[in-house]
N, C-alpha and C positions, 0 to 999 in steps of 0.2 A: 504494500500500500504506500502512498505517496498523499500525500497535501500540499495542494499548489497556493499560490496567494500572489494576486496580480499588482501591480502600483505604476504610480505614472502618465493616469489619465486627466483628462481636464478636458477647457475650452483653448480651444488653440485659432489661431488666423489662418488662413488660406496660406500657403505657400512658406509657412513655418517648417521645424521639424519634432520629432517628439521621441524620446527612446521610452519603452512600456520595461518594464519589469516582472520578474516571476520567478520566486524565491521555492525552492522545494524543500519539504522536510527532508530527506533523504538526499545521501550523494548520485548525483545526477551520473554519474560513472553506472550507473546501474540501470540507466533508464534508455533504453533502446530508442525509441522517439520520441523529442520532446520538441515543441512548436505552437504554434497559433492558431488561430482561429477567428472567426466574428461573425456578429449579427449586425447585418443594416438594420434599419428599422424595416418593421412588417415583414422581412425576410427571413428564410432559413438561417440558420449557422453556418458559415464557407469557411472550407480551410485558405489559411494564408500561408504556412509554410513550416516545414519540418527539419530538426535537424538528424542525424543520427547519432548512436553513442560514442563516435570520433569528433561529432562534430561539423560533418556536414551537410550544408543546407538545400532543402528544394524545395520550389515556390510552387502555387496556385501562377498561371498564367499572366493576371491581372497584377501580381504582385513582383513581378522579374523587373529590377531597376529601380525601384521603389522603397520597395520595403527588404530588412535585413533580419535574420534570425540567426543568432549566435549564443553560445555557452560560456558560460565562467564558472569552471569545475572547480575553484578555489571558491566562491560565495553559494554553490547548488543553485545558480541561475541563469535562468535562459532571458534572455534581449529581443525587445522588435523594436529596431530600429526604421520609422517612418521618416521621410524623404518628400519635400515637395508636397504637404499635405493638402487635400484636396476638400471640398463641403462632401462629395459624395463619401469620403471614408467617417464621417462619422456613424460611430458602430459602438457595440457594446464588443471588447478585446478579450478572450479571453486562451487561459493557455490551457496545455492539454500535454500530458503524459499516457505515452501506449506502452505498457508493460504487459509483454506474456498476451498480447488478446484484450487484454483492460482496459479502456480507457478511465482517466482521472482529470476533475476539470478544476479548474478554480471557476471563483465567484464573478469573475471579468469585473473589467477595469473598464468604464465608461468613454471613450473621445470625441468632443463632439468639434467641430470646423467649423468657424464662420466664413464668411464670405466678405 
């Protein structure tokens, strides 16, 4: 089992940047896929991108050039770093650990974008 816990959100300007946070109980050395996710409003949940237990990352389509998913296996934390933020990204953020078949969510992290 794992407990995730997101931080980092807010209201941000159009064309800012924003790094999201997400602290796991457990050494992320253990955790096979760890990454992102979000809900637009009235939308499903879309993934935004994962990294593996080395480290490396792969997007959702929409998110290539944009957004950045990375680990700090020294703090058990994984990084979304947003780029050029847009009105349309505002979404509820949240992270997601796949272990073994499981998924594990946190309680997301809010970002909203003005224009």
């Amino acid at each position: 089992q794992v407990q995730l816990v997101e931080s980092g959100g807010g209201l941000v300007q159009a064309g800012g940047s924003l790094r999201l946070s997400c602290v796991a109980s457990r050494s992320i050395f253990s955790i096979p896929a760890l990454g992102w996710f979000r809900r637009l409003p009235g939308k499903e949940r879309e993934w935004v991108g994962t990294t593996n237990s080395v480290g490396n990352p792969n997007y959702a389509d929409f998110a290539k050039g944009r957004f950045t998913v990375s680990r700090d296996y020294a703090n058990n934390t994984v990084y979304l770093q947003i780029n050029s933020l847009q009105p349309e990204y505002t979404a509820v953020y949240y992270c997601n650990a796949d272990m073994n078949g499981m998924d594990y969510w946190g309680p997301g992290t809010l970002v909203t974008v003005s224009s």
